[in-house]
TIFI-729383 format. One record per residue: residue number from 0; z, x negated, y of N, C-alpha, C in turn. Coordinates in pm, whole numbers. Each point is the difference from the previous one (the first is absolute). Layout:
NUM; Z; X; Y; Z; X; Y; Z; X; Y $
...
***
This chain:
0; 1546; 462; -4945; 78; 95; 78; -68; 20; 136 $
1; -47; 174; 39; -38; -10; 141; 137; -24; 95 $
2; -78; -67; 119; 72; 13; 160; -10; 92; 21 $
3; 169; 76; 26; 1; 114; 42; 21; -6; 129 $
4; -1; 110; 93; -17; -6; 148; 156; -39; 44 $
5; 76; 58; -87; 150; -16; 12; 42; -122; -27 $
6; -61; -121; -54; 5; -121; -20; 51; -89; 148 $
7; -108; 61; 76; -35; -89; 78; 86; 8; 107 $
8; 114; 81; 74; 100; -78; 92; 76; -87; -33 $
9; 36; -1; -153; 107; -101; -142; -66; -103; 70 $
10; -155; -22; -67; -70; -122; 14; 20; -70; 186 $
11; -37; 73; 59; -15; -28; 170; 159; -56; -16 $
12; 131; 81; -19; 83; -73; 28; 9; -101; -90 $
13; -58; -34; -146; 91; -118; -60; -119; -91; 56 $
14; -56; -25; 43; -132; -61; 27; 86; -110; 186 $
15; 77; 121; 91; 33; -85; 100; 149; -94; -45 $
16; 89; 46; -82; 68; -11; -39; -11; -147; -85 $
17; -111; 9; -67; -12; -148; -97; -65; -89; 111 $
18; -55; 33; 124; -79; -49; 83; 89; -89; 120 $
19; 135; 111; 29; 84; -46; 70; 127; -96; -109 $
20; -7; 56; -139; 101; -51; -73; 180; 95; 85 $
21; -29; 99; 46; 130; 76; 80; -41; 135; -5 $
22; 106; 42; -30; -39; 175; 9; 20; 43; 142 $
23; 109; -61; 29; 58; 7; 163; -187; -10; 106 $
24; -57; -122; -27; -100; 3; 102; -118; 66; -32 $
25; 1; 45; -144; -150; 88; -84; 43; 130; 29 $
26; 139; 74; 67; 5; 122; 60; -5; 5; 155 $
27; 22; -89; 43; -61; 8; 156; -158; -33; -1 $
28; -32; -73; -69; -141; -6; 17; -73; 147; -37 $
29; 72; 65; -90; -87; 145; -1; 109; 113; 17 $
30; 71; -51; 100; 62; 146; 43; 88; 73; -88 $
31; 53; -64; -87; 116; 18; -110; 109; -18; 7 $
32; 95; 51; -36; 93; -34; 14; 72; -147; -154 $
33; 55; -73; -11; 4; -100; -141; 47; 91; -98 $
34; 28; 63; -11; 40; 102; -136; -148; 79; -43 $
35; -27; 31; 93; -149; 88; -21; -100; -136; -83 $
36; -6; -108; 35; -68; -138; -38; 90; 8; -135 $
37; 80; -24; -25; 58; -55; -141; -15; 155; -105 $
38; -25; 168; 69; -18; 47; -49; -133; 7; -134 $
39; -82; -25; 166; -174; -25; -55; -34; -102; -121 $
40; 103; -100; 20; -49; -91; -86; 58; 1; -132 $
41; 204; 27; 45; 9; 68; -155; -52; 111; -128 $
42; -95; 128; 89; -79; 59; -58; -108; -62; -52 $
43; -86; -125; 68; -82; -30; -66; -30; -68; -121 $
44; 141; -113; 20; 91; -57; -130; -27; 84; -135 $
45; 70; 152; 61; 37; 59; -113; -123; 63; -62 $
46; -107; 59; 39; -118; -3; -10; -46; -100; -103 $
47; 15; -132; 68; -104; -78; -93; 73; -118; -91 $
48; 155; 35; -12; 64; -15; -107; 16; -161; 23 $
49; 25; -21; 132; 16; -165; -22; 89; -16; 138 $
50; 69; -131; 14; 44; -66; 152; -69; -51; 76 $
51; -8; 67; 88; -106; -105; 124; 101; -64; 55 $
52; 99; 45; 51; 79; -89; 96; 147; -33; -109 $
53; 43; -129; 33; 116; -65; -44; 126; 12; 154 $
54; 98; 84; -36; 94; 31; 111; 134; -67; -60 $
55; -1; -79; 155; 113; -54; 6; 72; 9; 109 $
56; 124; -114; 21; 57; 36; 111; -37; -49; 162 $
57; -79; -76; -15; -50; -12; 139; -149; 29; 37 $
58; -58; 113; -85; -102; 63; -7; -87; 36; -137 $
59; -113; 9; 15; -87; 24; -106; -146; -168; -26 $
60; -41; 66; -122; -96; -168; -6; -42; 83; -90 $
61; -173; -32; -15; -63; 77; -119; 4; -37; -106 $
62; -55; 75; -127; -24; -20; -148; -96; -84; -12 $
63; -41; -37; -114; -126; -61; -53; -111; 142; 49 $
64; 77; 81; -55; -102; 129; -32; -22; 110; 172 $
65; 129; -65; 53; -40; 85; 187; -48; -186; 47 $
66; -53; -57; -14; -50; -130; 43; -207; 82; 7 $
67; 26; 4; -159; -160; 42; -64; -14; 129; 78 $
68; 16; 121; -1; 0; 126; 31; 9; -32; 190 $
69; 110; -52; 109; -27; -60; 92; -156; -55; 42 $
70; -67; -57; -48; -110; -140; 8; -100; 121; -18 $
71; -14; 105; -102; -80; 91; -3; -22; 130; 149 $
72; 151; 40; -23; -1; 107; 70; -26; -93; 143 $
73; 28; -91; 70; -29; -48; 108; -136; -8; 53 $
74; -62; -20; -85; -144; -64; 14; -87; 166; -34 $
75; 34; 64; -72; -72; 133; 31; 75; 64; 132 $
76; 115; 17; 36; 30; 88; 140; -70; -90; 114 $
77; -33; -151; 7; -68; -74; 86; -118; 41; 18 $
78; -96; 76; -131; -119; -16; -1; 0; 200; 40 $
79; 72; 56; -18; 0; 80; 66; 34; 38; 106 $
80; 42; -90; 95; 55; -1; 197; -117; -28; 6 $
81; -73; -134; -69; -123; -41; 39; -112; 91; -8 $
82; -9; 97; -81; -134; 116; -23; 26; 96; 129 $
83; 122; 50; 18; 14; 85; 95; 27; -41; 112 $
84; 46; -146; 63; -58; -34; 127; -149; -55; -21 $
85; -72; -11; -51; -169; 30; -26; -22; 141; 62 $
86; 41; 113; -65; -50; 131; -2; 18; 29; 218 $
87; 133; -67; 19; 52; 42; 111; -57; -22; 109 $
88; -47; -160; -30; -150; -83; 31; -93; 98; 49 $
89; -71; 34; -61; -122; 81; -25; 67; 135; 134 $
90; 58; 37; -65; 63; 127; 67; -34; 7; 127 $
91; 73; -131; 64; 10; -72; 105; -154; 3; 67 $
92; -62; -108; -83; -170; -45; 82; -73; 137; 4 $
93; 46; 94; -64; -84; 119; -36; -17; 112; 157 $
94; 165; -32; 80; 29; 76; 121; -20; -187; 96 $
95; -12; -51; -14; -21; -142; 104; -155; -29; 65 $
96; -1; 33; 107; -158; -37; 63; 2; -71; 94 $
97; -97; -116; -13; -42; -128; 100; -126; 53; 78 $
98; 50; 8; 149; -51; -40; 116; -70; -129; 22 $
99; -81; 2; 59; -65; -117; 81; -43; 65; 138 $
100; 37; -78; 137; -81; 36; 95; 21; -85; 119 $
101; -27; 8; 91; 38; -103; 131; 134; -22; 57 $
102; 48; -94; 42; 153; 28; 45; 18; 62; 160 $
103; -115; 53; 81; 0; 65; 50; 19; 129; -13 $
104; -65; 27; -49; -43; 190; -68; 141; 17; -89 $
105; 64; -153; -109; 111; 77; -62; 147; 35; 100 $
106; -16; -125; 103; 140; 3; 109; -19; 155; 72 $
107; -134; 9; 65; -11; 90; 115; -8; 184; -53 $
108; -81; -19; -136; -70; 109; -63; 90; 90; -78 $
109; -41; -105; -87; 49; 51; -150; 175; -46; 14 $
110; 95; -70; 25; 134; -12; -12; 20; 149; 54 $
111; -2; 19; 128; 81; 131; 73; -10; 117; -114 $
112; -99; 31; -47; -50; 111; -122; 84; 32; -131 $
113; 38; -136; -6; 61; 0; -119; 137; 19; -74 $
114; 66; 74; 119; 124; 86; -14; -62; 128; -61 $
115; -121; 43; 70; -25; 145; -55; -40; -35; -127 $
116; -96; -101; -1; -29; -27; -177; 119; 0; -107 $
117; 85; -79; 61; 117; -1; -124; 31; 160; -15 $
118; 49; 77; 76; 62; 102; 8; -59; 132; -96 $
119; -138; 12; 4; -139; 82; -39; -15; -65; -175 $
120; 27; -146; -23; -53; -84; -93; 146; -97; -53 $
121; 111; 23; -47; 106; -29; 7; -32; -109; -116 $
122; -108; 57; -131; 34; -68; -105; -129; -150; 29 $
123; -53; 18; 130; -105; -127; -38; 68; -127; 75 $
124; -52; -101; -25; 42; -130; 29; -118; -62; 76 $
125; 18; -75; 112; -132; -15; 105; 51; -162; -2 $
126; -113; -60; -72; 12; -178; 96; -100; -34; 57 $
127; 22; 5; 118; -86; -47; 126; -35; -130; 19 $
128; -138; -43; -44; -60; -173; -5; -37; 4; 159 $
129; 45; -88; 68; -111; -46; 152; -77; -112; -13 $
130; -112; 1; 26; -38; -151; 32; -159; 24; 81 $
131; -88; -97; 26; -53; 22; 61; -177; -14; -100 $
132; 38; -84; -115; -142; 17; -76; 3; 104; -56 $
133; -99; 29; -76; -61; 101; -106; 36; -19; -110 $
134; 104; 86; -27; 84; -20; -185; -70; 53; -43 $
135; -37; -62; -145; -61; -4; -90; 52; 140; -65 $
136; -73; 101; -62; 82; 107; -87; -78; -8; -140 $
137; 54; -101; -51; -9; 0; -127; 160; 61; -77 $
138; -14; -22; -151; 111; 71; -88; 114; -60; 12 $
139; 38; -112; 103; 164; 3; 64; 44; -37; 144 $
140; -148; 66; 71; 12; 37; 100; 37; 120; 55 $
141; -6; 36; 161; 56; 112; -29; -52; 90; 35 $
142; 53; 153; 4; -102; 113; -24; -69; 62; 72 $
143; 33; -11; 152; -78; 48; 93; 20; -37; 120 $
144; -106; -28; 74; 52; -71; 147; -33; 86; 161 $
145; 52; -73; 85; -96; 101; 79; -98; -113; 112 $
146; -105; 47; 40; -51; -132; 11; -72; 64; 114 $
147; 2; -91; 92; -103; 2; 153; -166; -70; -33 $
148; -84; 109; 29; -125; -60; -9; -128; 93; -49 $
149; -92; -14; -48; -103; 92; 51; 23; 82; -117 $
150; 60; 2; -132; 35; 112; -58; -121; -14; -147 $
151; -29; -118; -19; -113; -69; -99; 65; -141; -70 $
152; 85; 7; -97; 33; -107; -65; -9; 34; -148 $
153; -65; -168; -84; -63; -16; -124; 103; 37; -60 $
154; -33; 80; -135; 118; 78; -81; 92; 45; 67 $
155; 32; 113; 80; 72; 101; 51; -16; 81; 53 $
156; 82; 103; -46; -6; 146; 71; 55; -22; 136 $
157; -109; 110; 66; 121; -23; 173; -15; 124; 28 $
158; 70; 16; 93; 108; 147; 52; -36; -13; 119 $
159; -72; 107; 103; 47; -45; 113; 156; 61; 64 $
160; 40; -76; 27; 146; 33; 65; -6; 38; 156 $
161; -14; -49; 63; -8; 27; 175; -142; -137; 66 $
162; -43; 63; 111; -70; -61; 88; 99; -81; 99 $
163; -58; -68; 44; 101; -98; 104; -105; -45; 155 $
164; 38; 19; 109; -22; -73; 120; 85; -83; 65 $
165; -80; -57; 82; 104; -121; 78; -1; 30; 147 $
166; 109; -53; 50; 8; -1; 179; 105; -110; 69 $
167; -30; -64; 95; 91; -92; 71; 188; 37; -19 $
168; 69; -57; 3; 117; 30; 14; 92; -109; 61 $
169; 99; -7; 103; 114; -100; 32; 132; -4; 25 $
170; 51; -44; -9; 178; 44; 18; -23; 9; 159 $
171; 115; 142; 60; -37; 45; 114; 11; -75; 84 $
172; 100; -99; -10; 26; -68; 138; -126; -101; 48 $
173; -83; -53; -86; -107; -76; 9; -90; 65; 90 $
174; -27; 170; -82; -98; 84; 38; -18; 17; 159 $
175; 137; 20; 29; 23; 60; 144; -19; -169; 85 $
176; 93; -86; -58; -25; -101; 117; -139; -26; 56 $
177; -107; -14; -118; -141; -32; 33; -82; 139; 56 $
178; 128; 84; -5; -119; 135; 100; -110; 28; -69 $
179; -28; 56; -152; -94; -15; -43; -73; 161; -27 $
180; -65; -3; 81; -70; 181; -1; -156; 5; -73 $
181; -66; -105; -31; -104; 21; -44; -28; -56; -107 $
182; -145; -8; -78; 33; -62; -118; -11; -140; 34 $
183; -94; -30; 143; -34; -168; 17; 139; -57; 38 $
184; 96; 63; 62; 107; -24; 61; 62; -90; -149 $
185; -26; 62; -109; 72; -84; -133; 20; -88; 9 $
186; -186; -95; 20; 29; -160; 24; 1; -74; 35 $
187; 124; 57; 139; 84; -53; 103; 113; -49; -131 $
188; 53; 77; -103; 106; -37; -84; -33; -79; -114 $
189; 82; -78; -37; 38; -98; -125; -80; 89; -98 $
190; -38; -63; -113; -71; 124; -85; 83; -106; -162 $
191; 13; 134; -91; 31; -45; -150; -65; 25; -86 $
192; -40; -44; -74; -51; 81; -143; 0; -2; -137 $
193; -38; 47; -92; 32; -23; -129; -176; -28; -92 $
194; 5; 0; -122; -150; -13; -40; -61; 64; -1 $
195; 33; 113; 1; -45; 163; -15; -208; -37; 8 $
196; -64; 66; -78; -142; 18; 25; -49; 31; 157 $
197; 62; 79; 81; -34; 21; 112; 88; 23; 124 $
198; -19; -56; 97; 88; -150; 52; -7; 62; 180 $
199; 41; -70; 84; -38; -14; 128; -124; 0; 70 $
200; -66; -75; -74; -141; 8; 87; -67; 127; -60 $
201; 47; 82; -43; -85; 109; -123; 20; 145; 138 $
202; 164; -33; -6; 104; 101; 69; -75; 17; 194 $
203; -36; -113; 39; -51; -61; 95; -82; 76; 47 $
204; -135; -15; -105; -120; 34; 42; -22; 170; -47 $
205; 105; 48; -93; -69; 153; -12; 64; 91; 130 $
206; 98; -146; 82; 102; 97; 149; -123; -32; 127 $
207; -159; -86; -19; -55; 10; 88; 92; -140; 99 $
208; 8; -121; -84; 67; -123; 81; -46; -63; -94 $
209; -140; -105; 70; -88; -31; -58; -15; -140; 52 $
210; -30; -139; -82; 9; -121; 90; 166; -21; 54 $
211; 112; 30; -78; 112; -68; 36; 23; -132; -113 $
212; 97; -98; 88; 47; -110; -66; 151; 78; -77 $
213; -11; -5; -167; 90; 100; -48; 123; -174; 5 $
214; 73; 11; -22; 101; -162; -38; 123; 92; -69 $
215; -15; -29; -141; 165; 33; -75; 28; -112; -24 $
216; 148; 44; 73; 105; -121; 19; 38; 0; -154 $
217; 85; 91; -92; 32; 15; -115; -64; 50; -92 $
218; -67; -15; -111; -38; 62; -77; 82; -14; -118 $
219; 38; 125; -111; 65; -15; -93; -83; 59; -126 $
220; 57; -36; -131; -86; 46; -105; 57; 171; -64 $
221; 107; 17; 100; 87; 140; -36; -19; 78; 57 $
222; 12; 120; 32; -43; 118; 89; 154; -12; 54 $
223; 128; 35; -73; 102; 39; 67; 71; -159; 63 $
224; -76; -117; -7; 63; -85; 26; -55; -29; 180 $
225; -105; 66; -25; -107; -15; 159; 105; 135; 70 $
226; -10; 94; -49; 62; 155; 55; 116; -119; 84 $
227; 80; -42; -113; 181; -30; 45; -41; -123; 151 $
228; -91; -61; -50; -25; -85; 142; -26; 72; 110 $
229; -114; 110; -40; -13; 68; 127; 152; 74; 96 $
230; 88; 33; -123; 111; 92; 45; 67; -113; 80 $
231; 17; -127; -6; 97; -83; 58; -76; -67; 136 $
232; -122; 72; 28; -36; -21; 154; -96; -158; -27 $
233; -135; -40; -138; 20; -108; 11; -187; 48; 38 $
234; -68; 78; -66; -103; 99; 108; -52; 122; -49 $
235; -123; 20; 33; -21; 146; -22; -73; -60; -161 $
236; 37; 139; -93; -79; 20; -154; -98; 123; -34 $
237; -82; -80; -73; -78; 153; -47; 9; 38; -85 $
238; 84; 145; 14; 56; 59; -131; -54; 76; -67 $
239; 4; -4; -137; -9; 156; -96; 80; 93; 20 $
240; -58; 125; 2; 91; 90; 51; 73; 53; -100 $
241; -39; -26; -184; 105; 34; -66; 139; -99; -58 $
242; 1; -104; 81; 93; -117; -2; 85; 1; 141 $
243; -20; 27; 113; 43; -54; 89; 74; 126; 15 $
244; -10; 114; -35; 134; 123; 39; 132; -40; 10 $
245; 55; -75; -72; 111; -19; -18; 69; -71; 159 $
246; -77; -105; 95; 15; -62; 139; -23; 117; 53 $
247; -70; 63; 3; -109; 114; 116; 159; 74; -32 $
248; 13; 71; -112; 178; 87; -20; 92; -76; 37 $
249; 38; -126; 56; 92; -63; 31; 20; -22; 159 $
250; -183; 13; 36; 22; -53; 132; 8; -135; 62 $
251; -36; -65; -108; 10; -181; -38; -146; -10; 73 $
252; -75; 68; -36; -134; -20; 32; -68; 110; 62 $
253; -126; 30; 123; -66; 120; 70; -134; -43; -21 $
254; -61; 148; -45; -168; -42; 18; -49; -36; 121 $
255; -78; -76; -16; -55; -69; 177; -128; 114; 0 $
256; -108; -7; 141; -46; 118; 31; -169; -95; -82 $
257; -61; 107; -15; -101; -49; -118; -63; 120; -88 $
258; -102; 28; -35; -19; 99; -151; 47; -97; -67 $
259; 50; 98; -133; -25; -1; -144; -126; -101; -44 $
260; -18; -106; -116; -101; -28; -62; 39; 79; -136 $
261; -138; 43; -57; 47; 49; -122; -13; -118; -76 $
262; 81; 0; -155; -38; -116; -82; -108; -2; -100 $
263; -37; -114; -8; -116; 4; -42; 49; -19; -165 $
264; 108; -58; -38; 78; 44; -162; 108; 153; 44 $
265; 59; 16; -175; 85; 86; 13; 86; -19; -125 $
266; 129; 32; -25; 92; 19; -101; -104; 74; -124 $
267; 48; -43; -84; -19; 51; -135; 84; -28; -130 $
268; 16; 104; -107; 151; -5; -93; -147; -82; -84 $
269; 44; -90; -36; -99; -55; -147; 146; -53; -98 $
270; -133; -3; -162; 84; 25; -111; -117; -72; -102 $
271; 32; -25; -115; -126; -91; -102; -83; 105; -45 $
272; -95; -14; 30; -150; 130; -84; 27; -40; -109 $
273; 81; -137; -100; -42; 6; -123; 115; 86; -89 $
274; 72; 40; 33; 112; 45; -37; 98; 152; 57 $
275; 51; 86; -57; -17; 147; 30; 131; -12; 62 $
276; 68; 26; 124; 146; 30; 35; 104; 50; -33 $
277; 133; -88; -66; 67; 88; -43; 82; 116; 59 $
278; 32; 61; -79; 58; 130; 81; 76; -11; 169 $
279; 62; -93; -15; 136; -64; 66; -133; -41; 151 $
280; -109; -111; -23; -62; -45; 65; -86; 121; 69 $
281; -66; 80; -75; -39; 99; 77; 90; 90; 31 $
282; 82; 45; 24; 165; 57; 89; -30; -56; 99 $
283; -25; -168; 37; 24; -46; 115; -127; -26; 60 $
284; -119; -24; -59; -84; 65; 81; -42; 162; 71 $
285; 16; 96; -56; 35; 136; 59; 86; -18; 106 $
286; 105; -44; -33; 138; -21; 147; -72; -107; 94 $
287; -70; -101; -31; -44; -54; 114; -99; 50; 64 $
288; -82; 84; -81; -95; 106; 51; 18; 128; 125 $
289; 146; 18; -48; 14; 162; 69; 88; -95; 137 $
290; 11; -92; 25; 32; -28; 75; -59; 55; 145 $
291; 60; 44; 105; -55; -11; 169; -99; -116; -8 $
292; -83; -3; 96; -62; -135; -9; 30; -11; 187 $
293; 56; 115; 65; 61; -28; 154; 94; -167; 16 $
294; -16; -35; 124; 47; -121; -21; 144; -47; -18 $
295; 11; -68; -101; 140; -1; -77; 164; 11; 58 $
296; -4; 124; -8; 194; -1; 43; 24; 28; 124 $
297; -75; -68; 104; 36; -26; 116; 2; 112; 97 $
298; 143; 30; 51; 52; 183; 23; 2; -26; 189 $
299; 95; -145; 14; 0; -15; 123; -110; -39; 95 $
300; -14; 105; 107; -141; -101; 62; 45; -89; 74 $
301; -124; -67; 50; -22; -148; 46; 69; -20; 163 $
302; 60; -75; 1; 23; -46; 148; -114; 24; 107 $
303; -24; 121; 145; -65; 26; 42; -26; -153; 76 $
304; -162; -20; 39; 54; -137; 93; -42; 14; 144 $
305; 73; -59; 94; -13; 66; 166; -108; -65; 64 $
306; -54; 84; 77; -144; -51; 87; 35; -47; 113 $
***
């Protein structure tokens, strides 16, 4: 005998029904009312010419034959939740893309952005890895990162995304107490820094302050963890200018007087050369592409500082 399509709500209900042993709780479990449950199942009875359930007065208890038919139908509707949360699975990883990038660039950069991303990109799913080594992008790693540095790494495509320079910066009240108008005037102040490739003494000598004793009091291994010291008056930092917008828009922090160094790395979107992007993954490289590369967000200007 085929399974007919019409079989199968009978089955779904006698299936919770022998499961709960109650018609009462096998119609709340699917939104039935208990008559609609004892309907389903007395049709199926009649169908296949036998008793599944033995009714009595303080409920129901199965047959030999709704015991057997139970044990079956259970174990196929199991194995079918199980195929289609599989399928749903898939569905899922198919719109899901892994980030990798600095926890600088994701706090300062990339977080603020990503209202417009959802909004533009409703159906993708973004998990943002931070850390500070080089993730591996092999096949359960993840799919694309964005990475500071000369724009040359083994097996990967790179993107350039934006250029980056650096310049002194300090929370104002520091700035002004030490009267600081020039670039030598700097290190009169506390100095911070982070690991960054190019540093204080770099910043130093392309401002024409040559032969100073540089002394960082703090050094940190974070970009935004040096920024937050600088904001709390502990000394002056040398910032990237596409990280530090967010103080400079707050007013937490003022550029001290100085050129620009340009950087000698730059942002880039990288992704595995061995392997082609899926749809979903290239979506989000384009969107990280068309991005401004102006410095991030930051609308309010900076605290003027007095001479």
């Amino acid at each position: 005998m085929a399974l007919r399509s019409d079989w199968l709500p009978a089955l779904a209900a006698f299936e919770s029904a022998a499961r709960h042993q109650n018609f009462a709780h096998a119609a709340e479990e699917l939104h039935l009312t208990a008559s609609a449950v004892s309907h389903h199942v007395r049709k199926l009875e009649a169908r296949l010419g036998v008793a599944l359930f033995q009714r009595h007065a303080r409920g129901v208890s199965l047959t030999a034959e709704g015991r057997h038919l139970a044990d079956i139908a259970g174990n196929a509707i199991h194995d079918i939740d199980g195929a289609m949360q599989d399928l749903r699975s898939r569905r899922d990883d198919a719109h899901t893309v892994r980030i990798t990038t600095l926890h600088s660039f994701a706090y300062t950069w990339l977080i603020p952005r990503l209202p417009g991303f959802a909004a533009s990109h409703p159906d993708i799913r973004l998990r943002v890895d931070t850390e500070m080594s080089l993730t591996r992008f092999d096949d359960v790693g993840p799919d694309l990162g964005i990475r500071h540095g000369p724009g040359r790494w083994p097996g990967l495509n790179a993107l350039p995304l934006m250029d980056e320079s650096l310049f002194p910066v300090a929370a104002p009240a520091l700035a002004e107490r030490e009267d600081v108008h020039t670039a030598a005037d700097i290190l009169r102040l506390p100095l911070v820094a982070d690991l960054s490739h190019q540093g204080w003494h770099d910043w130093f000598r392309a401002n024409g302050v040559h032969g100073a004793r540089i002394d960082e009091r703090f050094v940190f291994s974070d970009s935004t963890d040096m920024l937050r010291a600088a904001s709390i008056g502990l000394g002056a930092a040398l910032a990237r200018e596409r990280i530090v917008a967010p103080w400079l828009g707050s007013g937490q922090l003022v550029r001290l007087p100085g050129e620009e160094m340009a950087g000698r790395y730059a942002y880039h979107i990288v992704y595995p050369a061995h392997r082609r992007p899926r749809p979903a993954v290239r979506r989000v490289i384009d969107w990280l592409a068309s991005q401004p590369t102006a410095t991030a967000l930051a609308t309010a200007p900076a605290r003027r500082r007095r001479r």
